[in-house]
C-alpha positions in Angstrom: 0.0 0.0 0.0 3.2 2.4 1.1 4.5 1.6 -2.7 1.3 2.1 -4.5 1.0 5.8 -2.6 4.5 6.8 -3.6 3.8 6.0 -7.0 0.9 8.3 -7.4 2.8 11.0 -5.2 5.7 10.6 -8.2 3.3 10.2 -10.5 1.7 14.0 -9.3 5.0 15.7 -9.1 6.0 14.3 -12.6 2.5 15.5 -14.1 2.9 19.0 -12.1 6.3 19.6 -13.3 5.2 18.8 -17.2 2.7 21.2 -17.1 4.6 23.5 -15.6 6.7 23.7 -18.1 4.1 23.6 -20.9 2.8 26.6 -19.5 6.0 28.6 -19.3 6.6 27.4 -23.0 4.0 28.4 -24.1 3.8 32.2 -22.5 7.2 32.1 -23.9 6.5 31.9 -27.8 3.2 33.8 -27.0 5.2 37.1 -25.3 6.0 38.7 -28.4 2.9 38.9 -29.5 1.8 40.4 -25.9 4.6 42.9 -26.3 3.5 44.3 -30.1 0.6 44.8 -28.5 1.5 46.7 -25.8 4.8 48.6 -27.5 4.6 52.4 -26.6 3.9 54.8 -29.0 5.8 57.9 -29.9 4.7 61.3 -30.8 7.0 64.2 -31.5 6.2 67.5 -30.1 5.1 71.0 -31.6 8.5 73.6 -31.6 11.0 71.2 -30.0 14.2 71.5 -31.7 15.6 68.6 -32.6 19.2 68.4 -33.5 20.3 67.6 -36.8 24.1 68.4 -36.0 26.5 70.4 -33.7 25.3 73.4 -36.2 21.9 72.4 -37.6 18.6 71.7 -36.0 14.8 71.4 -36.6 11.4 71.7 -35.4 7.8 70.0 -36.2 5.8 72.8 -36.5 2.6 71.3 -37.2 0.6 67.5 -38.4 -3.0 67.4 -39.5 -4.7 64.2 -41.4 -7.7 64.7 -43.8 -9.2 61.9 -42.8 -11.8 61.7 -45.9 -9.1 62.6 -48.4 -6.5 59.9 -47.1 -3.6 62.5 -46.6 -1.7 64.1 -44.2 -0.1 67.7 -44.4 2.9 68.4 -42.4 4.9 71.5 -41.7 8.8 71.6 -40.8 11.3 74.3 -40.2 14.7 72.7 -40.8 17.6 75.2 -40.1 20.6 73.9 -42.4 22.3 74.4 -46.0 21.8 70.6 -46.9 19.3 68.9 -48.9 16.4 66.7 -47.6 14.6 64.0 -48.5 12.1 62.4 -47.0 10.0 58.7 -46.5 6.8 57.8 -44.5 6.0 54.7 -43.2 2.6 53.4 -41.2 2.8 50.6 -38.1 0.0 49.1 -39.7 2.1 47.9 -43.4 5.7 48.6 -42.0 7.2 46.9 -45.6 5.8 49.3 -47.7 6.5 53.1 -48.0 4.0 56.0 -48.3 4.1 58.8 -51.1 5.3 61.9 -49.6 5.9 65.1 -51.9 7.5 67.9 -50.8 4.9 70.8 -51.9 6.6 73.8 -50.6 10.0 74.9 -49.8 11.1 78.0 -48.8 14.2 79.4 -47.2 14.0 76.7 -43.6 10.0 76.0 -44.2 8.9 73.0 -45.8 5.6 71.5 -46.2 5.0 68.0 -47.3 2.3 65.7 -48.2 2.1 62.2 -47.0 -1.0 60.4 -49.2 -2.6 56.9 -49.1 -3.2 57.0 -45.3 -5.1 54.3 -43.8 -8.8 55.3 -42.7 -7.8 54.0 -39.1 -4.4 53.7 -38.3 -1.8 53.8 -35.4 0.9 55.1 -35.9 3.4 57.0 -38.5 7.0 57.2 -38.7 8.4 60.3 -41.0 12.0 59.6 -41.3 13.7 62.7 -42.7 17.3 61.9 -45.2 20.2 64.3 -45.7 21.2 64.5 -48.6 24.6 64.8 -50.0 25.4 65.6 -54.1 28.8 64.2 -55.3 30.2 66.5 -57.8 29.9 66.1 -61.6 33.0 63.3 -62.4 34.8 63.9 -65.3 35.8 60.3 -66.9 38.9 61.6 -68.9 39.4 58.2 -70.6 36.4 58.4 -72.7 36.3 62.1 -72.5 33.0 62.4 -71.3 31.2 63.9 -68.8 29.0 62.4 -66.3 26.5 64.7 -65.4 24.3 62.4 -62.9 25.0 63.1 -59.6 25.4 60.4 -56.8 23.2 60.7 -53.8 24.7 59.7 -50.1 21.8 59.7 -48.0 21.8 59.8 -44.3 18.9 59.1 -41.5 19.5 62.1 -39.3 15.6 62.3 -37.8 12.5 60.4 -37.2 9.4 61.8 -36.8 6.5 59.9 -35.3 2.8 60.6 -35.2 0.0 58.7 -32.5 -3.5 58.6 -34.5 -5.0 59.4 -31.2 -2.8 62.5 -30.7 -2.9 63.9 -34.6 -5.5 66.7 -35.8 -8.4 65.4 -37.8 -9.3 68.5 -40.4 -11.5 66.7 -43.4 -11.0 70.6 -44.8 -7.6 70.6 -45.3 -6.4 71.2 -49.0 -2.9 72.1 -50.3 -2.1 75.8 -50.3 -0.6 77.7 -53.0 2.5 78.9 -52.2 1.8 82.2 -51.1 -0.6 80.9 -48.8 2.2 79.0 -47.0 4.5 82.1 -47.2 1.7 83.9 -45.3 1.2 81.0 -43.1 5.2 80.4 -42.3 5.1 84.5 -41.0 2.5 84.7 -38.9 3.9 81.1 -37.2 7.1 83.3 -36.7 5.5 86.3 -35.1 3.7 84.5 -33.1 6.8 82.3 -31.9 9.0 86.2 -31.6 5.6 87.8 -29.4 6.4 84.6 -26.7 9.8 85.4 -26.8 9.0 89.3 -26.1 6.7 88.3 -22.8 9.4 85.5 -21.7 11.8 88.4 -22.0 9.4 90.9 -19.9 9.1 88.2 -17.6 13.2 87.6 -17.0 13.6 91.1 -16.0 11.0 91.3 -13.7 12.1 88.1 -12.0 15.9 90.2 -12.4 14.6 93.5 -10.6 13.3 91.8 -7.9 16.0 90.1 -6.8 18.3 93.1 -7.2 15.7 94.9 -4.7 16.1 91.7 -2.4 20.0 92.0 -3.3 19.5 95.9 -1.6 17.9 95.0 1.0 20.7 93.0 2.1 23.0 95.3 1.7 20.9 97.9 3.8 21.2 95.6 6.4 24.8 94.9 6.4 25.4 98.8 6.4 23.3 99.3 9.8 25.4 96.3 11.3 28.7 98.0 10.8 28.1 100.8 13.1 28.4 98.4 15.9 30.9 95.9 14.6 34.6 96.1 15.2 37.5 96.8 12.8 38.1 93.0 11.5 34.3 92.8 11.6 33.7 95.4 9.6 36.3 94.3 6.5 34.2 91.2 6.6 31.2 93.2 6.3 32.2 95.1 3.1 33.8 92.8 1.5 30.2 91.2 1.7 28.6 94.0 0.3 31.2 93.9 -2.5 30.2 90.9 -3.3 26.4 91.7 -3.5 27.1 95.0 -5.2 28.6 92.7 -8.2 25.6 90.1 -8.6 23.6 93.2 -8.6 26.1 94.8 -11.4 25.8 91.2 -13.4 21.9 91.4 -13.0 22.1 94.2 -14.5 24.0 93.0 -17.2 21.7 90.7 -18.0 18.4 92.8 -18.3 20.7 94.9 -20.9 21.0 91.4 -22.6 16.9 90.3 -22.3 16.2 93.4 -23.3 18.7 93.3 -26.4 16.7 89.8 -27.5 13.1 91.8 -26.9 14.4 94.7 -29.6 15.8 92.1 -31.7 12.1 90.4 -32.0 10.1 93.5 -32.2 12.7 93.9 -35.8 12.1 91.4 -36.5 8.3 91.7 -36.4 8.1 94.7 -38.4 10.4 93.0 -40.7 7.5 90.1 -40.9 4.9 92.3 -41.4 6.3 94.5 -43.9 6.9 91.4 -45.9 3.3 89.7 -45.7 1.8 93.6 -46.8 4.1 93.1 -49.7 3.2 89.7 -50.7 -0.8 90.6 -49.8 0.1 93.7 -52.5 1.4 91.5 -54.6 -1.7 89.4 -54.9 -3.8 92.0 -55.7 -1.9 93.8 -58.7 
């Protein structure tokens, strides 16, 4: 009877252990599939600059989907001399690429169209190229001259959209150009008249600790009256030192205020060249 029991308690631990490691197995070749599901999804941000190089950088500046039309518009402002291309791809058919077509180009602004968008879909990857052209090579043997020029392309950025987070606008059409010129200023003025109030803002912050700064040194004048000689030296050399953070504050409202002229240029510069491209329309 002793044998018979262990032979069903082996016989429970063998069968435990087996399914045990069926189950294991299988969450194991099943986990991937958990994981796809679960993956997090990115989505760039308006106006952060994202660097290119030491020297160049760029911002997304805006991302809307014409959901009816099955196209997306997207507006860049890429700061650099080089040349750009650029290829979309959707989560949903990650071995295939989606036409995009670079509609406008001006100066740093770009505008491009990304079509054959899925009705519902996930998410978007916009990877952006640099391009490099080789120059023309002269192939003195033959004595000819090969004008076709070599492309070296490099992934410098990836841009990624969330459905859930992109702007539906079912009216959005591509702009003339001039439309985009307009649209490119006012985006600009808009970006200089933050940096005018963030300015305001610094030296106010600035003038209130330089009036804290006084204070302080108010204080440290009354004291001296009742200090003794080495007491004293320690007292103004104190002082000293406040009266030169109060010198470099200074400084630095010369310097935010600098920036706030600098936009307010600029601004007159931006609307004296939308009146003239709004003149220019009507002639």
């Amino acid at each position: 009877m002793n044998r018979l029991n262990l032979r069903r308690k082996k016989s429970w631990i063998f069968f435990s252990l087996i399914t045990f490691m069926f189950v294991g197995f299988f969450s194991l070749i099943t986990s991937k599939m958990y994981i796809a599901d679960d993956q997090v999804l990115y989505h760039t941000e308006f106006y952060k600059e994202i660097k290119l190089s030491p020297t160049e950088n760029m911002t997304l500046e805006n991302w809307e989907w014409n959901q009816n039309e099955n196209f997306m518009e997207v507006l860049l402002k890429i700061k650099s001399n080089q040349g750009y291309e650029f290829q979309a791809i959707s989560k949903e058919n990650s071995n295939g690429l989606l036409p995009v077509t670079l509609v406008y180009q001006n100066d740093e602004n770009y505008v491009l169209k990304i079509e054959n968008i899925p009705y519902i879909w996930e998410a978007m990857a916009l990877d952006i190229y640099q391009v490099a052209k080789k120059e023309e090579i002269d192939i003195e043997e033959k004595n000819i001259e090969n004008n076709e020029q070599e492309k070296d392309k490099k992934l410098v950025a990836t841009l990624f959209a969330e459905q859930t987070k992109t702007k539906i606008n079912n009216d959005l059409t591509i702009k003339e150009d001039k439309v985009y010129e307009i649209f490119f200023i006012d985006l600009e003025r808009e970006y200089l008249k933050t940096v005018i109030e963030k300015n305001k803002g610094l030296i106010q912050k600035e003038k209130r600790k330089q009036r804290k700064i006084k204070e302080e040194i108010q204080e440290l004048n009354g004291e001296m009256k009742y200090q003794t000689e080495i007491e004293t030296v320690d007292t103004q050399r104190k002082i000293q030192s406040k009266d030169g953070s109060i010198n470099q504050s200074n400084m630095q409202i010369e310097n935010y205020r600098h920036e706030m002229k600098n936009a307010e240029e600029k601004i007159n510069k931006l609307n004296q060249k939308e009146q003239d491209i709004l003149n220019n329309q009507e002639k």
